[in-house]
N, C-alpha and C positions, 0 to 999 in steps of 0.2 A: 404674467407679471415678472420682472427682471427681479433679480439678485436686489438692485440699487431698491428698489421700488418696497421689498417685501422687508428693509434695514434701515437705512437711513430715513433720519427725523423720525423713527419710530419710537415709542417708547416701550424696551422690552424688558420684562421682566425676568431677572434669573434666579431661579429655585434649586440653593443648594453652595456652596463656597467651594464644594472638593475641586478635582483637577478639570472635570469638564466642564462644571458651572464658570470657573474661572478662567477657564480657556472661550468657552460662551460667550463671556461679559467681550475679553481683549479681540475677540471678533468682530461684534456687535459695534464696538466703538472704533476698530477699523476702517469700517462700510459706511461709517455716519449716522451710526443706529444710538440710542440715547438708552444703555442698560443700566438696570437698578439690581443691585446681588442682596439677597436676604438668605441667611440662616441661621438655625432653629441653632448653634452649636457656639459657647461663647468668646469670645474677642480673645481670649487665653488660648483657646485652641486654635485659634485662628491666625495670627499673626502674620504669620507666612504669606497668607492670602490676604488679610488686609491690607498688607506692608504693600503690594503689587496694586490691589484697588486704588490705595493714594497713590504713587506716583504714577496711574493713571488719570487719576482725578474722576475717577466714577464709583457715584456712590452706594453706600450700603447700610444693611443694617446689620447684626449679630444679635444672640438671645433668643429666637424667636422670630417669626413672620408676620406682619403686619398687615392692615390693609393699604398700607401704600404699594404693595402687591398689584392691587385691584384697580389700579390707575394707569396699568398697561394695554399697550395694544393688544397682545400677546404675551403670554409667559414659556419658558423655555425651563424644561425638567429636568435632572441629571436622576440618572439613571437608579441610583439609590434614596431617593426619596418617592415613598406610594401615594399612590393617588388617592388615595380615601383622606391624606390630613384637612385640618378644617378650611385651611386658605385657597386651597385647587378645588374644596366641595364650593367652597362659596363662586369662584372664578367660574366652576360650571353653570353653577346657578345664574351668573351676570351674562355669559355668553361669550367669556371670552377665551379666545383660541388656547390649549395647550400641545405644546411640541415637546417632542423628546432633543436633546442635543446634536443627537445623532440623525434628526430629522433638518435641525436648522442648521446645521454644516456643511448639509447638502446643496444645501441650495450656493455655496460659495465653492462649489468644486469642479475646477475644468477636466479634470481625468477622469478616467472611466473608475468604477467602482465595482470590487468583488465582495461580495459581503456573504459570513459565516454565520450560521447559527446554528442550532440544536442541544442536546442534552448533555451532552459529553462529547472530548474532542475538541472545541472551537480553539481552544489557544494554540493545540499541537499542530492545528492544520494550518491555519495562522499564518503560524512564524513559520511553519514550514514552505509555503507557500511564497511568503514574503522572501525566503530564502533562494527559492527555484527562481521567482520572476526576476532577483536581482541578479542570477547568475547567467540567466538568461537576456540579461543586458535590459530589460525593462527601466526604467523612472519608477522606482517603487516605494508607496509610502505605506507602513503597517499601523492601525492606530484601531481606535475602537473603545471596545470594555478591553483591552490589554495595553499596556504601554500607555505610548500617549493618544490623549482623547482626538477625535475626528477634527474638532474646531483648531487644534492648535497647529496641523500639519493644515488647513487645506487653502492659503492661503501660497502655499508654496509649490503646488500644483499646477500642472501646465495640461494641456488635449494629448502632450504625451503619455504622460502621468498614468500610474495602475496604482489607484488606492485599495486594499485590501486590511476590509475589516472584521473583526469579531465581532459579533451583535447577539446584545442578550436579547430575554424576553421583553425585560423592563424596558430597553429603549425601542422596541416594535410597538409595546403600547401604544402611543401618543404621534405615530409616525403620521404622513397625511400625505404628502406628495416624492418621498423617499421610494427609488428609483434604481436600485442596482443595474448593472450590466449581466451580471450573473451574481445569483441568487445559490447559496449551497444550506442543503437541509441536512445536517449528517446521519439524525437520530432523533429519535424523541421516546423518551421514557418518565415517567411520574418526576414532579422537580416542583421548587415551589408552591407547592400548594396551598401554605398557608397565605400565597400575596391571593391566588387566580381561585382559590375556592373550588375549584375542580379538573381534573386530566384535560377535558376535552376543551376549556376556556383556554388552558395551558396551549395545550394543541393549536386551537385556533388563534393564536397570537402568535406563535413560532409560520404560520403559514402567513403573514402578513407581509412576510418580507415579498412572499410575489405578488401582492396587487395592486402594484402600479408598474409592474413593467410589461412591455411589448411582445408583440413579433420579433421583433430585431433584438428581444434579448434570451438569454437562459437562463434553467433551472436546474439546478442538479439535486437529483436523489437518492436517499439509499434505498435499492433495491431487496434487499436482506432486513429492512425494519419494515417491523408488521403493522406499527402506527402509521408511518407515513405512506405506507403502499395503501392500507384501507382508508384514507382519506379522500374525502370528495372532493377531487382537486378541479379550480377552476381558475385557470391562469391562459396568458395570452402568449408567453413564455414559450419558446422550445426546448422541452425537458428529454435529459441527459441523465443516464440512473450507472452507479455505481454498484458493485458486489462482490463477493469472495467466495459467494455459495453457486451463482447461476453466472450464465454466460449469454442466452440468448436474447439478443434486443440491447444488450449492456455496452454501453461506451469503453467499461476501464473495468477486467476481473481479474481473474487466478486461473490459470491455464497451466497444468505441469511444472506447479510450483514456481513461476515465474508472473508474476505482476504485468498483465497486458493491456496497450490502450488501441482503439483502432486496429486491432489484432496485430499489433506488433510488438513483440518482449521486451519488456525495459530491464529488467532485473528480477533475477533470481528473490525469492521470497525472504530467504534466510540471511540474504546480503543487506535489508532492509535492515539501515542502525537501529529505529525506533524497532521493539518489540512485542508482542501481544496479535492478537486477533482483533483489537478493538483499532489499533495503528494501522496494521494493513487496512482497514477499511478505510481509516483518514489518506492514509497513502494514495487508495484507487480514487478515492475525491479529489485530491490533489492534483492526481496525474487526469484525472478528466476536465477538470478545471484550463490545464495546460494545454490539453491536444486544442481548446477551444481559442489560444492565440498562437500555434502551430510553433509551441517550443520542442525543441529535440530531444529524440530518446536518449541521446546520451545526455543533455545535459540532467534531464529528470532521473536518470538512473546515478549519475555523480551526485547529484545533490540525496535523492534516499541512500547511499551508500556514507553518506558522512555526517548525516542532520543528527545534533544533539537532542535528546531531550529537555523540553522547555524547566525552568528553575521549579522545583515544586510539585511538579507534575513526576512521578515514579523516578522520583531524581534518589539516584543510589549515591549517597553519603558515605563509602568507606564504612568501616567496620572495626571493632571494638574486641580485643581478647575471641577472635573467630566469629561476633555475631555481626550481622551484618544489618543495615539499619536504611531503611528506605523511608525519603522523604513526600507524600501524597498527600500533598495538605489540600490541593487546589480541587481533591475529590470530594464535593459537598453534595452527593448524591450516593443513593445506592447503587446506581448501577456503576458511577465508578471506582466504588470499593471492589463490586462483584469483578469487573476491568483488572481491577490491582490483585486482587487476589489468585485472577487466575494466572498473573504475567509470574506472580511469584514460584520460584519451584522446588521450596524449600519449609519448611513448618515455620509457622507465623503467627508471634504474639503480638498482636492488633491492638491499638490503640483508636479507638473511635470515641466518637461526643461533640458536641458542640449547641448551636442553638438548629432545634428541631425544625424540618420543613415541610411535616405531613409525612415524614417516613417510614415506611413497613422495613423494619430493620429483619424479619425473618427472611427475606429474600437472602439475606447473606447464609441462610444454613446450605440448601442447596450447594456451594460455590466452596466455603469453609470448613463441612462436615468432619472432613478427613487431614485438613491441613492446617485449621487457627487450634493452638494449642490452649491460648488465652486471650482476655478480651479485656483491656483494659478501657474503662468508659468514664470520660471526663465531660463537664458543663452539664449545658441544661438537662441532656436528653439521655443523661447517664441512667435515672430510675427507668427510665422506658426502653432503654436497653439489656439491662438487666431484667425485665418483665417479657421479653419476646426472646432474649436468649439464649437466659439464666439456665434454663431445663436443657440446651443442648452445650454451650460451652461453661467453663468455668469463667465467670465476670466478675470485676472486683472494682472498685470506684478509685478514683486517683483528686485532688483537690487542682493540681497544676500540671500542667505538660511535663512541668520539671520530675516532679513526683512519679508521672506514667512513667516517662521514661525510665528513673530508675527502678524501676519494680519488672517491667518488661526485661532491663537487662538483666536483672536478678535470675529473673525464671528461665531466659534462653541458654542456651548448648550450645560450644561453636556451631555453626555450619549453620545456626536457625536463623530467622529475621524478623528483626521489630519494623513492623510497619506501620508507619500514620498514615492513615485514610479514615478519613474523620465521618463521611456519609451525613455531617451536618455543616449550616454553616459558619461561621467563624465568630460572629460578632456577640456573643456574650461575653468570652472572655479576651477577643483579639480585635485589632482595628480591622482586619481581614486577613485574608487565608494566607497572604504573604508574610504577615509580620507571625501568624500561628505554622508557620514554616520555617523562617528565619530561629522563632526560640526555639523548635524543633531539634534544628542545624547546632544551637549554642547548648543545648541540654548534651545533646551528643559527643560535641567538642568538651565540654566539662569530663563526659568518663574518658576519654583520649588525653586531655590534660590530668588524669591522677587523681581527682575528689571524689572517684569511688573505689578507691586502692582496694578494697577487701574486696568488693564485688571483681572486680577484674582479674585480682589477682587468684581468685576462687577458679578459674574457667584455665587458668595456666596447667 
């Protein structure tokens, strides 16, 4: 079935107003597709996105989802809303198809497609990537769960085109005929649990992204993760494994401190801007990625020699009367605290909390023993972090980010570091990790601006 066939005169329904439902809808009516946008969130909040539905003249509803839902050929999901609400149980029950966004965009894309996912890592490989293929003179488009969504760029795609995305779990759910060119699995460690109900559902959702591609396509691995290596993998896929620890059978490792693909040196390890053990692994994904459209070692070595850290992501912030303050807001997992913890190399009064995702927060003693001096825990998941941590760190509860922040700077010593890595996710108290990044950024700016003269002036 064509593009034309599977859109126009359809009638599709879109679940959800944020950036990709509403990039969904101006797709759909593109192609000659007849979308309907329903969400649960009210016309106050919405504005922005209504203002765009009128003057396209396709309609919607706010408040709530209806069963005018249920008068679709198909419905189309955005990535944050679950499949358990009542309107997609009833839609299962009628038989009618649901897709993810990031499924129905596909079908309108002439370029080839890199698609990310795992536990940790997808954004830094990302944009890293998007960065290498566009230095590498590629047609590169970045979109995804980052930036902008997959429906609003792919319209502007050619057979030249290298689309390269980040893909959560959420939009693997609902996928159906979604087709990478290459397929990257970076890691998988415990994450959402409270959507998948358990690791191994988790598990087998992040492995969906290979089962609809070919012979003619690939997979890449990490060879160093113990999930993904014990997995029973059954893909059509010619897979490609990355590593830092082994070398035999591997595409892309660590040879004498220098970062290898094809057993040819690209750069020295230490040259590598992004930092940590957890980046070099994104690194050698990267660079395996690349030897796959035979871009040059210099230019893979110029681009890891200058690639910034993405916003959010162990974005260092400057520093305050000697302490210094790291912004990790985008780490809504344990294991990317444990990640931030270890890149730190300095004593570290931690700020965690947020809304809980099935977290065993004791993983951080291991990683922290020696180096969180203090634990400051904000939102939901404060009481349960204080219940798992309280007997090895000192933990103390905060109301606002505002408030952690100053209590964090209070206790630090020049040379220490406050650092938010939250280990949960964002939405009790923030729209998402970015806007619980930005007050971050503004709490910070507040002691640099003088509204904690005593505290600053104390560390002089």
């Amino acid at each position: 079935m064509t593009t034309e066939q599977k859109i126009r005169d359809r009638k599709i329904g879109i679940v959800g107003m944020a950036r990709s439902g509403l990039a969904a809808a101006l797709l759909a009516d593109s192609f000659g597709g007849k979308p309907f946008v329903s969400d649960f969130d009210s016309a106050d909040k919405l504005q922005t996105e209504t203002a765009r539905l009128d003057a396209a003249q396709i309609p919607y509803e706010v408040g709530g989802h209806t069963d005018k839902l249920l008068t679709a050929d198909y419905l189309v999901v955005s990535p944050g809303v679950p499949l358990t609400i009542d309107i997609l149980q009833k839609a299962v029950a009628q038989g009618i198809p649901i897709f993810s966004e990031i499924e129905f965009a596909s079908w309108c894309c002439k370029g080839k497609i890199i698609a990310i996912t795992g536990s940790n890592g997808k954004t830094t490989t990302t944009t890293l990537l998007g960065e290498l293929f566009s230095a590498a003179g590629f047609d590169t488009f970045v979109a995804g769960n980052i930036g902008l969504p997959f429906s609003e760029i792919v319209s502007k795609t050619s057979e030249k085109s290298i689309v390269i995305l980040e893909i959560s779990n959420f939009q693997l759910e609902t996928i159906s005929d979604f087709k990478p060119n290459v397929a990257v699995i970076l890691n998988l460690t415990p994450d959402h649990l409270d959507r998948h109900g358990s690791f191994e559902n988790y598990v087998t959702t992040k492995f969906r992204i290979t089962e609809n591609q070919s012979d003619s396509d690939y997979l890449v691995l990490n060879a160093d993760d113990k999930t993904t290596t014990a997995y029973n993998l059954q893909t059509l896929a010619s897979v490609r494994h990355f590593s830092i620890e082994k070398t035999k059978d591997i595409t892309a490792f660590v040879r004498n401190n220098f970062l290898t693909v094809n057993g040819e040196q690209i750069i020295a390890t230490d040259k590598i801007s992004i930092l940590g053990p957890h980046n070099l692994q994104n690194a050698a994904a990267v660079v395996t990625v690349a030897s796959l459209f035979d871009i040059e070692i210099d230019v893979m070595g110029r681009v890891l020699s200058t690639f910034q850290p993405v916003e959010h992501r162990l974005e260092n912030i400057g520093s305050v009367a000697g302490v210094n303050f790291i912004n990790d807001s985008k780490a809504t997992n344990i294991d990317s605290v444990a990640y931030a913890i270890q890149s730190v190399k300095t004593n570290i009064y931690l700020i965690a909390g947020g809304r809980d995702k099935g977290a065993d927060f004791t993983e951080i003693i291991q990683y922290g023993k020696n180096k969180i001096k203090s634990i400051i825990a904000i939102g939901e998941a404060k009481e349960k972090i204080y219940e798992q941590l309280g007997k090895t760190f000192s933990v103390e509860f905060a109301d606002t980010l505002e408030s952690a922040v100053k209590i964090a700077f209070t206790k630090a010593m020049p040379g220490e570091t406050v650092l938010l890595s939250p280990g949960c996710a964002s939405f009790d108290m923030f729209e998402n990790y970015e806007q619980r990044g930005s007050d971050f950024k503004t709490a910070v700016a507040g002691l640099k601006n003088g509204k904690n003269e005593n505290e600053t002036l104390s560390k002089n």
